[in-house]
N, C-alpha and C positions, 0 to 999 in steps of 0.2 A: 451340332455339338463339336465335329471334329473337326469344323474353321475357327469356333471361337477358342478350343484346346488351342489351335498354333498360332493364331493372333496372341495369346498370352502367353506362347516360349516366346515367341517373337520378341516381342515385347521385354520381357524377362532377358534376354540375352543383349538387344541393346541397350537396355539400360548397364549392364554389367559391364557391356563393354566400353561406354561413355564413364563407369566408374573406374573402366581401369588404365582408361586416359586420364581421365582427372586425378589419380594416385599417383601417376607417371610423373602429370603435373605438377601434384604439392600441395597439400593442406584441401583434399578431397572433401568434404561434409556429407555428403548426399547429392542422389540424382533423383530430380523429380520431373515430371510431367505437366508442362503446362503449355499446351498447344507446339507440344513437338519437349522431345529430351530437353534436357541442359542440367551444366554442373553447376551446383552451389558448394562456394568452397568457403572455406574461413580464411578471416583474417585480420588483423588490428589495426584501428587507424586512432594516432595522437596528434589533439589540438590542442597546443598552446595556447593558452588566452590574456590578456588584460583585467582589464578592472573590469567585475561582475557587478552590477548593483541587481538588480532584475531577473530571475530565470522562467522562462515558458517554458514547461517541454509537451509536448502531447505524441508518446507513440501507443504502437501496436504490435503485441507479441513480443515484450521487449522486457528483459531484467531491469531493475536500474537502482545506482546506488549512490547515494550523494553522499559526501565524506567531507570533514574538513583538512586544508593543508597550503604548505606556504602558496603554492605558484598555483594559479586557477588553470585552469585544465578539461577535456574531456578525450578520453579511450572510449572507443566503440569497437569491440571483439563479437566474432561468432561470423554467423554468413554473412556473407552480402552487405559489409560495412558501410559501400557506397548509399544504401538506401537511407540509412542517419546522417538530416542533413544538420548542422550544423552552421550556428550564425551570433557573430557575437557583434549589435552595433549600439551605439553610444549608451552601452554599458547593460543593454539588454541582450540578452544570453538567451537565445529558441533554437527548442531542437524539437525534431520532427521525425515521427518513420511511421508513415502508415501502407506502408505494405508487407503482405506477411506472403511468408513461403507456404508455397502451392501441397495441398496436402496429401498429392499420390505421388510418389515415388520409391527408392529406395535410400534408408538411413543409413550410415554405419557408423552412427555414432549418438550415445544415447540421449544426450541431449543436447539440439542447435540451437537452445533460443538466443537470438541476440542479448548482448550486454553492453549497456550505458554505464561505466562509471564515473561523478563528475565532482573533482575536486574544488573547493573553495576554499579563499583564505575565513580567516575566523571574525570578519566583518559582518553586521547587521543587513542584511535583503532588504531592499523595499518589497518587494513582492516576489512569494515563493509560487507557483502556479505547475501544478504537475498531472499528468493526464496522462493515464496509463490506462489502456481496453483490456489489454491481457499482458499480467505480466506481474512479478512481485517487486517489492518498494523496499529499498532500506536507506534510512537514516542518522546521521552521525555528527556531530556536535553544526550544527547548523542553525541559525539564527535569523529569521526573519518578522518586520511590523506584521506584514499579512500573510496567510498560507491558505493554499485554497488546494485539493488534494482531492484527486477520483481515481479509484480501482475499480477498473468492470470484472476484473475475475486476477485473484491474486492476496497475495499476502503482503500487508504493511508493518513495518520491525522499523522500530525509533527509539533512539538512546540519545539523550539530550538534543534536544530541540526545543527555541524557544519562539515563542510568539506572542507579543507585544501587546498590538493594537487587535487582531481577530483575525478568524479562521474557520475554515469548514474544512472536517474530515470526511469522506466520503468512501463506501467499500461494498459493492453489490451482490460481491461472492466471496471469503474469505474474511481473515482474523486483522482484525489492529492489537498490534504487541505497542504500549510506551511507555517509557522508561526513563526515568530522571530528566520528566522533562518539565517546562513552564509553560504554562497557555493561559492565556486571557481570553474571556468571549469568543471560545471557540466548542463549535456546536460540533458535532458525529454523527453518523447517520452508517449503519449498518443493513443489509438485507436478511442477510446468512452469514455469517461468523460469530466469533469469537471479540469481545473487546477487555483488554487486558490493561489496566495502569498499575505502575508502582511505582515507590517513592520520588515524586513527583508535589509537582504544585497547580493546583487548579484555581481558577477563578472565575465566577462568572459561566461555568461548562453545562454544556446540556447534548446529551448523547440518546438517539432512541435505537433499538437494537431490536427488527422483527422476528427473527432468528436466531437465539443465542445466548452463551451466557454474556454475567456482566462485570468484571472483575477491578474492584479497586485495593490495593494494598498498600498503607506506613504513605498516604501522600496528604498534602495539607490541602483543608479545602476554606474557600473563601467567596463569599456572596452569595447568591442561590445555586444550587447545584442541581438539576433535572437530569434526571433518569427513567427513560422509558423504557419498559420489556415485553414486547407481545406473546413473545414465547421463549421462558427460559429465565435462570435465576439472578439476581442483584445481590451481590456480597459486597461488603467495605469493612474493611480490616483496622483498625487503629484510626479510627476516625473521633477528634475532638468537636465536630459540633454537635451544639446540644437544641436546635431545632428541626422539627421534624415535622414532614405532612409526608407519609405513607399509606398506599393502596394496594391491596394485592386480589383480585377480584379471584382466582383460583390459587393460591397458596397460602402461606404461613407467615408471620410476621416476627422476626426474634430480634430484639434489642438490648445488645449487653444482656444476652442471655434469655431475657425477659420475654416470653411470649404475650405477644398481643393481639386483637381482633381484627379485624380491619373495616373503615380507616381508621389508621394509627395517629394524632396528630400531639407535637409534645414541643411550644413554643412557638406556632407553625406561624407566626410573624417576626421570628428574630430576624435579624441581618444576613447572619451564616445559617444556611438551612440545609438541610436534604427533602427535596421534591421527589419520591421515587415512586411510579406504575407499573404493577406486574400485571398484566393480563392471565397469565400461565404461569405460573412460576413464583419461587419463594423470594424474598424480603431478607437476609439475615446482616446486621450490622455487631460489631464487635469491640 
């Protein structure tokens, strides 16, 4: 007991003391432990770019935030910027970090995750392609034919974004927030969160959510609309179509007010429909 006590001042002390070189240093983050000390520091790296037609990203442990603006761009801030590698060729834009910081050491700062932010001008994408293991998403007047979108743990937040030709939204642990945005034939797939839409335009959508509520509000819908809920409830707020095929195998079913049985079905061949499944959970349109 009283070798492993002074292995861990030991311990405890060089580290402190490789922190108070890397203080001495400049922009200190944390000392961790991964096969011998070392400092991880912060720091900011800016890429100017070119024409973007195309973006891949796929990291790990990484913020990331796509924004529109005149001059295309990307800043990667936080530790170890070297690790986000960065590559823009004949108009394809990939970026990459899949290594994450080692998870003993000491912090002194509450939080180091890395940050992608990556500006584009207000041009249509051929293809948006995002890959995020860990780490939260946001969104900002962005336009792409296709979007193809996976969060293995994290929060996705969208304020206009459009999409054209189709799309898969993808989110294994956490919430999709969207917001004034356009989608065509683009499908969701939740594990555990939250899915949120408002004033917004749908067409074509099909979203299933095994954990969670299901939130649509004041957005326009067009062609079939699928909604599935394993567990948790389906609201839509100011919704003008008037065909319906509803199922709620353990809840309640209320339309404009109206309670019904289930299934519910009212037009359930029109053009503009709502397809909606609740396994658990209530049904309530408005």
């Amino acid at each position: 007991m009283r070798k492993i006590a002074k292995w861990a001042t030991l311990i405890l002390i060089v580290g402190l003391l490789f922190a108070g070189i890397g203080a001495l240093m400049g922009g200190v983050n944390s000392v961790t432990f991964d096969h011998g000390f070392r400092i991880v520091r912060n720091g900011t790296i800016t890429h100017k770019l070119g024409q973007v037609k195309q973006l891949n990203l796929d990291v790990t442990d990484t913020d990331v935030e796509l924004v529109a603006g005149q001059q295309a761009s990307v800043t990667v801030s936080g530790p170890e910027v070297k690790a986000t590698k960065v590559n823009l060729s004949a108009g394809i834009l990939t970026i990459s970090r899949n290594s994450s910081l080692p998870s003993f050491g000491f912090d002194f700062v509450s939080n180091h995750q890395p940050h992608v932010k990556i500006v584009l001008p207000q041009k249509t994408l051929a293809q948006l392609d995002l890959n995020l293991n860990s780490g939260d998403l946001s969104i900002q007047q962005v336009a792409a034919k296709t979007a193809t979108i996976t969060l293995g743990s994290g929060d996705m937040t969208v304020n206009q974004l459009s999409v054209t030709n189709q799309g898969e939204f993808k989110n294994n642990s956490g919430d999709i927030d969207l917001s004034h945005v356009t989608l065509n034939k683009v499908t969701g797939q939740l594990n555990s969160g939250e899915l949120s839409i408002d004033n917004s335009t749908l067409t074509e959508f099909n979203a299933t959510n095994n954990s969670g509520d299901t939130d649509i509000e004041h957005t326009k819908l067009s062609g079939i609309i699928g909604l599935t809920n394993h567990s948790g409830d389906v609201e839509l707020n100011n919704s003008d179509t008037t065909g319906y095929r509803l199922k709620a195998d353990s809840g309640d079913i209320s339309v404009h007010d109206a309670e019904h049985s289930s299934p519910y079905n009212q037009e359930p061949n029109a053009a503009d429909r709502l397809e909606i499944t609740s396994a658990s959970g209530d049904i309530d349109i408005e």
